[in-house]
C-alpha positions in Angstrom: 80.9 77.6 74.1 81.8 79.4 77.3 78.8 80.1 78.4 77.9 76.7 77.9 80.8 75.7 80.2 80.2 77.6 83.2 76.6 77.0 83.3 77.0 73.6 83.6 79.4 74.1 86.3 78.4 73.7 90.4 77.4 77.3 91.3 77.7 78.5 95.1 74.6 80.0 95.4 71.7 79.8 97.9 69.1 81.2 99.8 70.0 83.5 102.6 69.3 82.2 105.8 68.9 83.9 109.1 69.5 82.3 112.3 68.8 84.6 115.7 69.7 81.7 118.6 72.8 80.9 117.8 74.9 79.5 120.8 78.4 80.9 119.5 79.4 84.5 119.9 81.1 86.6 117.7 83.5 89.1 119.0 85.1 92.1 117.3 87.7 93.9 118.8 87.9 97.6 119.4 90.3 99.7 117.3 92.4 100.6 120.2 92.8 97.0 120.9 93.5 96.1 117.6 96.1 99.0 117.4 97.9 98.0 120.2 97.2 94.1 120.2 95.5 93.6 123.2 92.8 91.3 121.4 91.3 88.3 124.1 92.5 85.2 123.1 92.8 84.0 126.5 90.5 80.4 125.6 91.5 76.9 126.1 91.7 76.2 122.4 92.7 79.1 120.3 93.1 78.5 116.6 93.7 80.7 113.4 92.1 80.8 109.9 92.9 82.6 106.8 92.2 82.3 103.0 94.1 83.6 100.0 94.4 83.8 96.4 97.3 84.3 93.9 96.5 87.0 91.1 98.7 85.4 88.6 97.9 82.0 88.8 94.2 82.8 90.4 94.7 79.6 92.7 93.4 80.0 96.0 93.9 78.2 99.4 93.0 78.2 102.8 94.8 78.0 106.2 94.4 76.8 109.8 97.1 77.6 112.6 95.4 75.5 115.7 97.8 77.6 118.1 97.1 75.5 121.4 97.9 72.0 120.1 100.3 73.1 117.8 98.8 72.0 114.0 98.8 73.0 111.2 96.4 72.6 107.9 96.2 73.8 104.6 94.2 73.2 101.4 94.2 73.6 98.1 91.1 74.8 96.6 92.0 75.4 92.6 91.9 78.3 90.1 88.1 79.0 90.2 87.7 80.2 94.4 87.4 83.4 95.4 89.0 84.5 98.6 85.7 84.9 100.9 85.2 81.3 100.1 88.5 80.6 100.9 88.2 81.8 104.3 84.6 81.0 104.8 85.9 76.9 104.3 89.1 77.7 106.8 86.5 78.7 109.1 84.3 75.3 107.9 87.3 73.2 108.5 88.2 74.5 111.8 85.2 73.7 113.3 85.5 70.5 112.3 88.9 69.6 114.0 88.7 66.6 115.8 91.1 68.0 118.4 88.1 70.9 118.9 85.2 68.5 119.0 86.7 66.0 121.7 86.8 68.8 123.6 83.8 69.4 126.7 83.3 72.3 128.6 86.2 74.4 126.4 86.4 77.8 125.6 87.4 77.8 122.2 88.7 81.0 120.3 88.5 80.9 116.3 90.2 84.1 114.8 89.3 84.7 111.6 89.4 87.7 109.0 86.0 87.6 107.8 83.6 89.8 109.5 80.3 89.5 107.8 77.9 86.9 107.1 78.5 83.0 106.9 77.5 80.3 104.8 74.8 78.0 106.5 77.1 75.2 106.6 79.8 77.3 108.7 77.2 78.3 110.8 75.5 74.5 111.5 79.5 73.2 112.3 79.6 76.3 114.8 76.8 75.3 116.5 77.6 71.6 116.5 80.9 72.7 118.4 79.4 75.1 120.3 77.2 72.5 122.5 79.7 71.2 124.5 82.2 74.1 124.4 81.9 78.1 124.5 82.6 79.2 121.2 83.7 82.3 120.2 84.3 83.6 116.3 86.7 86.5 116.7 87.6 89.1 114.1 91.7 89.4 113.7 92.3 91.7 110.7 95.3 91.2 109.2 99.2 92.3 109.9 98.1 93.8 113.2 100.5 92.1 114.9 99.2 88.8 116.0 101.5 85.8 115.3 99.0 82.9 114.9 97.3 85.4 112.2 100.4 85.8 110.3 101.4 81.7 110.2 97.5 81.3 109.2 98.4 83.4 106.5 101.5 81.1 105.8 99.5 78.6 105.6 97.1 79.9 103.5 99.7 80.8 100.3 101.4 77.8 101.0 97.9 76.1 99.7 97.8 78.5 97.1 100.8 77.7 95.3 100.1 74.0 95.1 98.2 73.0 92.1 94.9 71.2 92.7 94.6 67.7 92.0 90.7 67.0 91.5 87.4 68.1 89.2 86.8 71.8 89.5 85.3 74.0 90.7 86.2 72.5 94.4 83.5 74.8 96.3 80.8 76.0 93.4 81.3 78.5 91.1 79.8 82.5 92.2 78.1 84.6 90.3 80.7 87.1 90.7 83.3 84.7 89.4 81.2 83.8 86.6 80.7 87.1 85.9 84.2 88.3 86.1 85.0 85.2 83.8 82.7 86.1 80.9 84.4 89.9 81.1 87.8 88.9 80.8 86.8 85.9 77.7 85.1 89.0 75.7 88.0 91.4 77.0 90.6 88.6 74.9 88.1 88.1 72.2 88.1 91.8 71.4 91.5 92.4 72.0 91.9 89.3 69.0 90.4 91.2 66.8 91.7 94.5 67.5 95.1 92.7 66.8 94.0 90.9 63.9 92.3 94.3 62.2 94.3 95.7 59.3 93.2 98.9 59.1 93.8 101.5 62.5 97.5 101.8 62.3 97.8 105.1 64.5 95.3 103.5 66.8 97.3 100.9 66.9 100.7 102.3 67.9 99.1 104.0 70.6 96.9 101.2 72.0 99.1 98.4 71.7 97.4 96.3 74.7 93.9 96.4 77.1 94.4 98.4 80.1 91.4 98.2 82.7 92.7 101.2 84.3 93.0 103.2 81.4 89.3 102.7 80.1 88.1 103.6 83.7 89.8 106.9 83.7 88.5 107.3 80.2 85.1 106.6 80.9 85.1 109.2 83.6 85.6 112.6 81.2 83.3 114.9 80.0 82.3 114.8 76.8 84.3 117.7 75.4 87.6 116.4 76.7 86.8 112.5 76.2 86.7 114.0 72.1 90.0 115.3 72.3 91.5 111.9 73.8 89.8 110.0 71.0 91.1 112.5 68.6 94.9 112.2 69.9 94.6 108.2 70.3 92.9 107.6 66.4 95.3 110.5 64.7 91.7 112.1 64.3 92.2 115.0 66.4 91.3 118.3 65.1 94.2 119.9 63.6 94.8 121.6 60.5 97.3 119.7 58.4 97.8 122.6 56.1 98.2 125.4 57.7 101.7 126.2 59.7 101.9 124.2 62.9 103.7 126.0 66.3 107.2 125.6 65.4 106.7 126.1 61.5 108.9 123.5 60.9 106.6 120.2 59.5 103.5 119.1 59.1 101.1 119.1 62.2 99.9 115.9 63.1 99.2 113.8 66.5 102.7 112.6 66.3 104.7 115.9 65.2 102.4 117.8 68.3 103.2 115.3 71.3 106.0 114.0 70.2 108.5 116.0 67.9 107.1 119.3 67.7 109.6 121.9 68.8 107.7 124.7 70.2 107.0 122.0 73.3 110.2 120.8 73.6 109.8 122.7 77.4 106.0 121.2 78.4 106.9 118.2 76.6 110.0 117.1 79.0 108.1 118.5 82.2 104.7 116.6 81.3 106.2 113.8 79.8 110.0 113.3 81.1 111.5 113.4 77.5 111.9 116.2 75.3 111.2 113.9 71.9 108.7 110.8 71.8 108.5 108.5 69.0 105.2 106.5 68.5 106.2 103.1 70.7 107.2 105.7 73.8 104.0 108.0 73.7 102.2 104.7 74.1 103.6 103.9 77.2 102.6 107.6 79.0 99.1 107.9 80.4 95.9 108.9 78.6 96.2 111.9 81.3 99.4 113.2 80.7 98.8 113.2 77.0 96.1 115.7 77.4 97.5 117.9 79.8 100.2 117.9 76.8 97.6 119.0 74.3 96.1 121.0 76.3 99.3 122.8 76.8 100.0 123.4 73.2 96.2 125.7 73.4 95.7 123.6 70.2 92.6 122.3 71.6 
């Protein structure tokens, strides 16, 4: 059903295009001037764009800050825009401005944070401005201390946190987005089932929800120590049960050697901050800290 949904959706891709006579120039500061904010922006007309996006509502927006005659813009662009559109459509918009285009024989200054390639239609409203001005798309990064930059920014959340009214997807659908999409649906779908399963109840006191980073760092072991974290996280781990554990006091398991054995008491609080764990606080420590515990105990 998903699948079905986003491919029927607008996608935002094309052919690249290359275009060597443009008649707008683009302008990136040195680092020194960056540093110390001594970026040109001595034009007639100098205006500010910026794009953003919330993480936790994934809504994204765009601003402009036209700096000379004092306007201001923003726009909503919904929950399915990434943040290079964003700022690729600030940039769109900009050039657009009717208070730009009346304009004749103007040097006009856009500041922008994007620094590598635009979409064709940016690129056609550039040079459509840039035949009776001077036109010049200049790269401001960020918090550098330029204040038009920072109200662009302003601008830009502002737009963010306002809820689009409209059919989605506003500017087309990437394949990154779709991709990123499909990875989180079969990320919940899995994590359903893994809820919904009735058998893996060690498993599931110490996995008790998805963690991106976590698989990442797993995924990056070597064999022989990616066995012992599968062995610590399923209650699998290679221990004898029968035979006496370190502090001769109960039976060994996963639990009893990370989080109650006695003979760690020591390594335990050091690695771990807590002399005794119970099942719900080991599955709040990192998968790393956790082995360097086993490891300790020269059980492994």
């Amino acid at each position: 059903m998903i699948n079905a949904l986003w491919s029927a959706m607008r996608r935002n891709k094309i052919l690249p295009s290359f275009y060597f006579d443009r008649n707008y120039d683009a302008y990136i500061p040195t680092r020194d001037d960056r540093n110390e904010s001594r970026v040109d922006l001595n034009d007639k007309a100098v205006c500010f764009t910026d794009g953003s996006r919330i993480n936790s509502t994934v809504q994204a927006g765009a601003g402009i800050y036209n700096q000379t005659d004092c306007e201001e813009y923003y726009y909503p662009l919904g929950c399915r825009c990434s943040v290079f559109q964003a700022e690729i459509y600030a940039i769109l918009q900009c050039a657009w401005l009717h208070s730009l285009n009346c304009r004749n024989n103007a040097s006009v200054a856009i500041c922008s944070k994007v620094s590598s390639a635009l979409v064709a239609d940016t690129v056609w409203a550039l040079t459509e401005l840039s035949v009776h001005n001077s036109v010049r798309l200049v790269w401001t990064p960020g918090y550098c201390g330029i204040l038009g930059n920072e109200v662009a920014d302003g601008l830009s959340r502002q737009a963010s946190a306002i809820k689009y009214i409209g059919l989605e997807p506003v500017l087309g659908v990437t394949s990154l987005t779709v991709r990123n999409e499909l990875q989180h649906w079969a990320c919940r779908e899995l994590w359903k089932q893994w809820r919904e399963a009735t058998r893996f109840r060690q498993a599931k006191q110490l996995l008790r929800q998805a963690n991106l980073s976590y698989t990442k760092y797993a995924l990056r072991l070597c064999r022989t120590v990616l066995r012992i974290l599968i062995g610590l996280l399923t209650g699998h781990a290679d221990l004898n049960r029968h035979s006496l554990p370190l502090c001769q006091e109960d039976e060994e398991t996963v639990l009893h050697l990370l989080g109650e054995c006695s003979a760690l008491v020591v390594k335990r609080a050091n690695i771990l901050g807590s002399p005794y764990l119970c099942y719900e606080e080991l599955g709040k420590m990192h998968w790393c800290a956790l082995l360097r515990l086993a490891k300790g105990s020269q059980r492994f």
